[in-house]
N, CA, C, O and CB atoms as a CASP TS submission, in Angstrom:
PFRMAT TS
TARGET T0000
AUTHOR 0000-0000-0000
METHOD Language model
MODEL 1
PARENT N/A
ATOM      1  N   UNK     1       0.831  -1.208   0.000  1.00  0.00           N
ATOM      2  CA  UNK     1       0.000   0.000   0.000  1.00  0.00           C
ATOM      3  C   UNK     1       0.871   1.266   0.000  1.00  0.00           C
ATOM      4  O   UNK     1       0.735   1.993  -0.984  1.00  0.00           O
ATOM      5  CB  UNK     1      -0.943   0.002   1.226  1.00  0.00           C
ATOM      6  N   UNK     2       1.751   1.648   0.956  1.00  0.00           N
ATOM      7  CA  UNK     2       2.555   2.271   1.053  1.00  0.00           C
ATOM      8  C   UNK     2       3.374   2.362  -0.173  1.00  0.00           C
ATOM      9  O   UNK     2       3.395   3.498  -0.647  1.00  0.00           O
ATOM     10  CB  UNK     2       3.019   1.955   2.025  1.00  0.00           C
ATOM     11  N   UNK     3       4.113   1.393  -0.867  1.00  0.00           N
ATOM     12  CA  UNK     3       4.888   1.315  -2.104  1.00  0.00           C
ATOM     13  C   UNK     3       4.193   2.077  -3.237  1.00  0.00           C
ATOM     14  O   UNK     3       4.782   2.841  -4.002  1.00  0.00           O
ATOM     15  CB  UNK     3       5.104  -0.155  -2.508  1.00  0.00           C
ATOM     16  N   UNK     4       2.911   1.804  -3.270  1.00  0.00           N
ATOM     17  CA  UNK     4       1.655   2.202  -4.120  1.00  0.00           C
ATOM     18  C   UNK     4       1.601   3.695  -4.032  1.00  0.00           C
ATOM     19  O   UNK     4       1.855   4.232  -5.110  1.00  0.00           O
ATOM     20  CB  UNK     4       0.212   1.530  -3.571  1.00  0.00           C
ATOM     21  N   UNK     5       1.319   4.579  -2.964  1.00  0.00           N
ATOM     22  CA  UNK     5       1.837   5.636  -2.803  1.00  0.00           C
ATOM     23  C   UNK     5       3.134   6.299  -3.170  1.00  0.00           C
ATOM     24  O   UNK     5       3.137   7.414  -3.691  1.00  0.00           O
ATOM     25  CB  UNK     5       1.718   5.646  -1.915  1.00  0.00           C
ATOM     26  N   UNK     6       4.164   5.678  -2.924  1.00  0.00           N
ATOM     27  CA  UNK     6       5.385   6.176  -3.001  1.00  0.00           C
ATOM     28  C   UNK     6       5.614   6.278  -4.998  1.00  0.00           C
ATOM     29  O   UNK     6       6.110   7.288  -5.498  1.00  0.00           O
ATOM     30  CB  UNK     6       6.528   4.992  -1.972  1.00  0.00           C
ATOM     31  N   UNK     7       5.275   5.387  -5.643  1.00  0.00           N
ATOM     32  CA  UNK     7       5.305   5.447  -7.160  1.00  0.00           C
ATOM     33  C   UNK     7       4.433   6.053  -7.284  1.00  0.00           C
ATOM     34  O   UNK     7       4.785   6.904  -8.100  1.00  0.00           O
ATOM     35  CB  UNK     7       5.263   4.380  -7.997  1.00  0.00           C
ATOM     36  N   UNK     8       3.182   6.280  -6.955  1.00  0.00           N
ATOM     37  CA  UNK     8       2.008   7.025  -7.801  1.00  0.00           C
ATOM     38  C   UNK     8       2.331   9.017  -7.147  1.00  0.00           C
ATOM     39  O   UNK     8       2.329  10.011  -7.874  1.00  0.00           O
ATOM     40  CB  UNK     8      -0.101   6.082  -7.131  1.00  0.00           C
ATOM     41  N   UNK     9       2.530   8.985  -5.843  1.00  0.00           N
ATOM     42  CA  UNK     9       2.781  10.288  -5.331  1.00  0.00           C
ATOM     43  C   UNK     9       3.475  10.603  -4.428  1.00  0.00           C
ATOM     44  O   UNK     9       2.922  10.659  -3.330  1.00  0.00           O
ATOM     45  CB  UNK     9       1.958  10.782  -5.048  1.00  0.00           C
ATOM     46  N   UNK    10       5.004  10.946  -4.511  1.00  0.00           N
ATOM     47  CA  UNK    10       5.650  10.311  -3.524  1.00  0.00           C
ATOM     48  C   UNK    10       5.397  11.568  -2.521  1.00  0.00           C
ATOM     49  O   UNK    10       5.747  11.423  -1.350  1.00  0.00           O
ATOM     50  CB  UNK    10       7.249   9.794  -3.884  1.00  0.00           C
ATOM     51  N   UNK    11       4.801  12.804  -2.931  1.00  0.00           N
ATOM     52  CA  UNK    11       4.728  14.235  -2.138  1.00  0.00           C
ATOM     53  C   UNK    11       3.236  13.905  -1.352  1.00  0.00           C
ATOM     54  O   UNK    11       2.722  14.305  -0.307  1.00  0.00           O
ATOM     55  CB  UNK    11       4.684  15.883  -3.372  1.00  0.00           C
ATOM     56  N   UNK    12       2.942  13.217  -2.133  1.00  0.00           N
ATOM     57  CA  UNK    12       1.463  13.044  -1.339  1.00  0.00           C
ATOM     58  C   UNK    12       1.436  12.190   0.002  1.00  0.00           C
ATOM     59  O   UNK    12       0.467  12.238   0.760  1.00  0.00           O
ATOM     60  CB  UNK    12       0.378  12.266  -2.345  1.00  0.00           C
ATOM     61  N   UNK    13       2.991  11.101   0.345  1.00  0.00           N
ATOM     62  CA  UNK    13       3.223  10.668   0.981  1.00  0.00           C
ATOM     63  C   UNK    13       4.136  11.566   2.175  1.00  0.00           C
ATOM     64  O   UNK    13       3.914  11.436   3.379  1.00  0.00           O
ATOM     65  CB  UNK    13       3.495   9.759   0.345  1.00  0.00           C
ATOM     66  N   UNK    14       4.923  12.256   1.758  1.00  0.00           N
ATOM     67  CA  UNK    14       5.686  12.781   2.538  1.00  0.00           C
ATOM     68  C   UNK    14       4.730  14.357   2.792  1.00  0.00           C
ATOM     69  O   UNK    14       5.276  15.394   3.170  1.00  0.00           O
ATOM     70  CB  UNK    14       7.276  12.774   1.851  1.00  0.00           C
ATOM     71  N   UNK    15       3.585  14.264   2.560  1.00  0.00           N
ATOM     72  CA  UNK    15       2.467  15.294   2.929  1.00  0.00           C
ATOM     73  C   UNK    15       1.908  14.605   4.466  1.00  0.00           C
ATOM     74  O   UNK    15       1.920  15.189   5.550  1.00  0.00           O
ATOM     75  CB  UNK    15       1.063  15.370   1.524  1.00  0.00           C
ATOM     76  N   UNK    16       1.414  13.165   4.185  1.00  0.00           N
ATOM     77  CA  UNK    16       0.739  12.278   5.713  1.00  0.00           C
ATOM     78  C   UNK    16       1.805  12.411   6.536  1.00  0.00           C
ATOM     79  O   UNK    16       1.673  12.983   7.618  1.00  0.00           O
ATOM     80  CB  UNK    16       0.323  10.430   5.637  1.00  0.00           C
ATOM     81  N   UNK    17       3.177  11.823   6.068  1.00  0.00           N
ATOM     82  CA  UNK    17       3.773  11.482   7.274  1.00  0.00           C
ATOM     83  C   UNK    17       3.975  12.606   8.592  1.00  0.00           C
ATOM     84  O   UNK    17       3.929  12.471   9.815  1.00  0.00           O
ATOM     85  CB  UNK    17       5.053  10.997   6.816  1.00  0.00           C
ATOM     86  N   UNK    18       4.312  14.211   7.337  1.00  0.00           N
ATOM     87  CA  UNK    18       3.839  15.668   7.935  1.00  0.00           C
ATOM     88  C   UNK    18       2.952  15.698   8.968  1.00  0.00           C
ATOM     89  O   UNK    18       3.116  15.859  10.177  1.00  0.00           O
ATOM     90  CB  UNK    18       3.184  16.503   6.971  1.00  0.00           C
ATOM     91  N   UNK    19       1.784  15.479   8.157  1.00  0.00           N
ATOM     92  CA  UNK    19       0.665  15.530   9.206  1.00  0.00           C
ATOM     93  C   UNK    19       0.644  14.628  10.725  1.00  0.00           C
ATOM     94  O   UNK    19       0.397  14.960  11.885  1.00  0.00           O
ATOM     95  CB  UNK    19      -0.556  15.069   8.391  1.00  0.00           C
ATOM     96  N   UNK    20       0.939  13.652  10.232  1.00  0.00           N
ATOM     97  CA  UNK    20       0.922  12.529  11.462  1.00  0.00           C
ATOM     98  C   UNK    20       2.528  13.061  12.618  1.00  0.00           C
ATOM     99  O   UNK    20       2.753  12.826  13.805  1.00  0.00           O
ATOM    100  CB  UNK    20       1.183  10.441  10.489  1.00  0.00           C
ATOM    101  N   UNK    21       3.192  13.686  11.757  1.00  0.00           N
ATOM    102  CA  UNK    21       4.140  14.167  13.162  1.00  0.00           C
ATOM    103  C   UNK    21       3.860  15.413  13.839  1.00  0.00           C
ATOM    104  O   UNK    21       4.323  15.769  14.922  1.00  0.00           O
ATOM    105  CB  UNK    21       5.661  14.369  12.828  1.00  0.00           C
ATOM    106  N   UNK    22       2.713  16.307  12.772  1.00  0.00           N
ATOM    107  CA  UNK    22       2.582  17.211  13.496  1.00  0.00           C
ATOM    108  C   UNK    22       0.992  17.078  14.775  1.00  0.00           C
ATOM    109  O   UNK    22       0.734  17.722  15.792  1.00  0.00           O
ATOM    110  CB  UNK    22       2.637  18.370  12.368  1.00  0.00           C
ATOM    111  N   UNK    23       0.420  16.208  14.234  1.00  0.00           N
ATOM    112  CA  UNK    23      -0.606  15.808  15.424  1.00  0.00           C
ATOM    113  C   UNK    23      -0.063  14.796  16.457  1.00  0.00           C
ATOM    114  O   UNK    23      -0.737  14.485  17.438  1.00  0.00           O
ATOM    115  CB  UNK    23      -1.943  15.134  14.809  1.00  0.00           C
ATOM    116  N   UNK    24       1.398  14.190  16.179  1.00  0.00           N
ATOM    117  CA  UNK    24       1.765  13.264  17.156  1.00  0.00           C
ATOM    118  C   UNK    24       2.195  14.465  18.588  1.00  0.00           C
ATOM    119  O   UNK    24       2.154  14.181  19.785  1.00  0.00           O
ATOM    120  CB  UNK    24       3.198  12.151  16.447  1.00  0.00           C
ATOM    121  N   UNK    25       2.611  15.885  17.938  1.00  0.00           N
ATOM    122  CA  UNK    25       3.347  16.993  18.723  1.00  0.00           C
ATOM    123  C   UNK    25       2.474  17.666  19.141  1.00  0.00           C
ATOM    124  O   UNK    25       2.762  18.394  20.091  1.00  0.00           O
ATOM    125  CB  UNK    25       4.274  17.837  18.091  1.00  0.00           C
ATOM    126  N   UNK    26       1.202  17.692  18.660  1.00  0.00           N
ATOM    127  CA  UNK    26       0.260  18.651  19.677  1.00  0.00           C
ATOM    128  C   UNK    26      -0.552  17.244  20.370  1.00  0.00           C
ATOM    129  O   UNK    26      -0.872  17.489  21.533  1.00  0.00           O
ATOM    130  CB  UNK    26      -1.057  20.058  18.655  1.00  0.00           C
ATOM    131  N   UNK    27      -0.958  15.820  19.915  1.00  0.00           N
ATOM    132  CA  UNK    27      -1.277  15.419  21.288  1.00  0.00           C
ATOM    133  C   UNK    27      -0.169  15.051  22.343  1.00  0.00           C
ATOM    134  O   UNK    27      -0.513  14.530  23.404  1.00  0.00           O
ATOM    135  CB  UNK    27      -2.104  14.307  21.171  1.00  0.00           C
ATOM    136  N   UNK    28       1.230  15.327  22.057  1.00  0.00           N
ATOM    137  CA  UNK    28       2.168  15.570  23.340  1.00  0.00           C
ATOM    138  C   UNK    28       1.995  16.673  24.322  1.00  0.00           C
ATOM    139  O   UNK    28       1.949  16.546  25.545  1.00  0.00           O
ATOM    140  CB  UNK    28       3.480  15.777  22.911  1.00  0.00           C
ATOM    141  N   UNK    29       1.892  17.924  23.537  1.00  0.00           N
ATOM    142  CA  UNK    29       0.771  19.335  24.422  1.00  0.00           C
ATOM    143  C   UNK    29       0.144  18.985  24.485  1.00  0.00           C
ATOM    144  O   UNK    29       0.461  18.506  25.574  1.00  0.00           O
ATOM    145  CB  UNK    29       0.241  20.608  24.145  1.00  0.00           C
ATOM    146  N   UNK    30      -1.138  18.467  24.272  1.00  0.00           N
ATOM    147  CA  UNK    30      -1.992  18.021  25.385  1.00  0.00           C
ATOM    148  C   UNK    30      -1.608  17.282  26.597  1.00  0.00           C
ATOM    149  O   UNK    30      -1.699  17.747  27.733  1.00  0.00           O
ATOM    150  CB  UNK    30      -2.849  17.314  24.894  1.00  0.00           C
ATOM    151  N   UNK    31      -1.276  16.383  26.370  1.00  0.00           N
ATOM    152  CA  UNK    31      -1.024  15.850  27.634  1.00  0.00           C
ATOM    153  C   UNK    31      -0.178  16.433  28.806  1.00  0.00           C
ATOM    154  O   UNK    31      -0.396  16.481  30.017  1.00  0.00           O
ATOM    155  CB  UNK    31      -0.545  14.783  27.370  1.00  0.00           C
ATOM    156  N   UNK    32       0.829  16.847  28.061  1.00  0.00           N
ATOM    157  CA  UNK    32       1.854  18.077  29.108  1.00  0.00           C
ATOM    158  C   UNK    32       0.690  18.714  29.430  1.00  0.00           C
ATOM    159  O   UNK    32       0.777  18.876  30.647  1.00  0.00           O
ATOM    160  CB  UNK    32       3.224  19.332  28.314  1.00  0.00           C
ATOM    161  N   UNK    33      -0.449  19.217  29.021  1.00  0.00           N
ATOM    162  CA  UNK    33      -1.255  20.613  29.614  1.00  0.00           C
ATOM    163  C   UNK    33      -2.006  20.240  30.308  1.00  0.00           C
ATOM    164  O   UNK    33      -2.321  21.148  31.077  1.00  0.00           O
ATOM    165  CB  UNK    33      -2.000  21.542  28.789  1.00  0.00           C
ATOM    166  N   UNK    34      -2.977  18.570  30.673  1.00  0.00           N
ATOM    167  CA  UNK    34      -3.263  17.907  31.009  1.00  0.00           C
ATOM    168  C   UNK    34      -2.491  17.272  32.589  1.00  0.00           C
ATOM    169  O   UNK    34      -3.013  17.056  33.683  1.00  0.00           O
ATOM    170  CB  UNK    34      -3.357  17.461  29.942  1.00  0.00           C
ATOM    171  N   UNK    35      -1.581  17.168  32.288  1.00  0.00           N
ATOM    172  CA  UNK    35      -0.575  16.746  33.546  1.00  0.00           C
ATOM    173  C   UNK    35      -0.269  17.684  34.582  1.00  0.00           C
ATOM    174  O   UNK    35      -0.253  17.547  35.806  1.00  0.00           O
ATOM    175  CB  UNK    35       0.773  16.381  33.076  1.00  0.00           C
ATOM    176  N   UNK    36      -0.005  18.758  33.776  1.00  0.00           N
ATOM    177  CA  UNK    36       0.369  20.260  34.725  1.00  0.00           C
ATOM    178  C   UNK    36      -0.872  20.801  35.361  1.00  0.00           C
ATOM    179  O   UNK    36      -0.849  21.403  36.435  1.00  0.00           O
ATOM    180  CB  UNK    36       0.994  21.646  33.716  1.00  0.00           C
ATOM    181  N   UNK    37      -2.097  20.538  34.577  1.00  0.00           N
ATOM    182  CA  UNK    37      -3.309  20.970  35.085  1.00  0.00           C
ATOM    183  C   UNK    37      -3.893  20.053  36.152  1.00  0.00           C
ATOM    184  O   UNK    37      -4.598  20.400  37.100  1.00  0.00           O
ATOM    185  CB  UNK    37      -4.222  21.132  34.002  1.00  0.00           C
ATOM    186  N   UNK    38      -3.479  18.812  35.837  1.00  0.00           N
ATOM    187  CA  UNK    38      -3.647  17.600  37.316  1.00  0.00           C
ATOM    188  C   UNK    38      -2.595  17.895  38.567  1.00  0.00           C
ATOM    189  O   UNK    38      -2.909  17.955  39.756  1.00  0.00           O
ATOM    190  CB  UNK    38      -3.173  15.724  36.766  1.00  0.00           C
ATOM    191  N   UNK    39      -1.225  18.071  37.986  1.00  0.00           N
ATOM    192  CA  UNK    39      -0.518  18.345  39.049  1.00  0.00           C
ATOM    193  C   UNK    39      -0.841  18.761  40.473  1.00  0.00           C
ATOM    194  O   UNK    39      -0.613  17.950  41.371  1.00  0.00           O
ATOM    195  CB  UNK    39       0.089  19.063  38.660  1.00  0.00           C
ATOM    196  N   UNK    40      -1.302  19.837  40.732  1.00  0.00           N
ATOM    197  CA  UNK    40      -1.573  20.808  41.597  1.00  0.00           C
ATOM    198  C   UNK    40      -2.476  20.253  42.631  1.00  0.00           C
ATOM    199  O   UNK    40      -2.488  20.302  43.861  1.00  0.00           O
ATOM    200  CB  UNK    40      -2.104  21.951  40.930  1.00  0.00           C
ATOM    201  N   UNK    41      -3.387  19.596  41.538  1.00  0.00           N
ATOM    202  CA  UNK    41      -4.713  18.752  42.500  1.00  0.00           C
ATOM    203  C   UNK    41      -3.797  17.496  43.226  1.00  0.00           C
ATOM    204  O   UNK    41      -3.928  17.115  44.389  1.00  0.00           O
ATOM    205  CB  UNK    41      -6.309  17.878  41.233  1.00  0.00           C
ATOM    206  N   UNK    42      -3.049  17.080  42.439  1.00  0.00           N
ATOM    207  CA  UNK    42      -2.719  15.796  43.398  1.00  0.00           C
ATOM    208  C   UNK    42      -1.677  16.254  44.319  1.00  0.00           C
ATOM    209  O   UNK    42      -1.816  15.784  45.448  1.00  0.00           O
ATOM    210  CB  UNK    42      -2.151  14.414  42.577  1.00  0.00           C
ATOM    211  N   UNK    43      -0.693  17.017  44.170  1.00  0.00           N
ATOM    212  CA  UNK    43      -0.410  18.277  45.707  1.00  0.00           C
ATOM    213  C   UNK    43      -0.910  18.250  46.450  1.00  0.00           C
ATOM    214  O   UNK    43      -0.378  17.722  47.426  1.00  0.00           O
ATOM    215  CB  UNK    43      -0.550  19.578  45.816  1.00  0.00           C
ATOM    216  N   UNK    44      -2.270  18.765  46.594  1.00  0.00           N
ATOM    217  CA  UNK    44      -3.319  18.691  47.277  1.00  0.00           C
ATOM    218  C   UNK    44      -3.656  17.400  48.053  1.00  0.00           C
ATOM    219  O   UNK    44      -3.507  17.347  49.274  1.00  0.00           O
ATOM    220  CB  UNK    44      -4.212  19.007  46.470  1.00  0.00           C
ATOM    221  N   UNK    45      -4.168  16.233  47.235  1.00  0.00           N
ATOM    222  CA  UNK    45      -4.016  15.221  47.617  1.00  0.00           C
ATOM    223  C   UNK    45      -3.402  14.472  48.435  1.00  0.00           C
ATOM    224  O   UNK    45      -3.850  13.788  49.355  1.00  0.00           O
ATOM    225  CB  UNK    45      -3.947  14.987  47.096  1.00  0.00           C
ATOM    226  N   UNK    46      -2.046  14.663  47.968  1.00  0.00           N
ATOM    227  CA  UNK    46      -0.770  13.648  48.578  1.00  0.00           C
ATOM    228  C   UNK    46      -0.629  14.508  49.845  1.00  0.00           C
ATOM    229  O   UNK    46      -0.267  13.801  50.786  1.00  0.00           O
ATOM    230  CB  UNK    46       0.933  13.499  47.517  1.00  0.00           C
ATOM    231  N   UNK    47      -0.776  15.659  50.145  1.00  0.00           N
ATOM    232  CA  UNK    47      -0.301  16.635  51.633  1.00  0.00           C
ATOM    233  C   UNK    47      -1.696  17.109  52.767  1.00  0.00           C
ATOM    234  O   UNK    47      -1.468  17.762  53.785  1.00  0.00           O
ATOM    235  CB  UNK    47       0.489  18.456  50.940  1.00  0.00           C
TER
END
């Protein structure tokens, strides 16, 4: 499938992989923003 891509469009491929690293980097911000926003509460918690 992939090969299939790469002969028929190889920009159209190196367009997804783009995409997929740049949503792999904002759901990493999320979770960092997610964690920092839990943080505080479990501070709370643990003391």
């Amino acid at each position: 499938m992939i090969l299939i891509h790469l002969k028929s469009n190889p920009k159209y491929l190196l367009c997804e992989i783009e995409m997929i690293k740049h949503q792999s980097h904002q759901i990493k911000k999320i979770i960092q923003a997610k964690l920092t926003f839990l943080k505080p509460k479990v501070l709370v918690v643990c003391t």
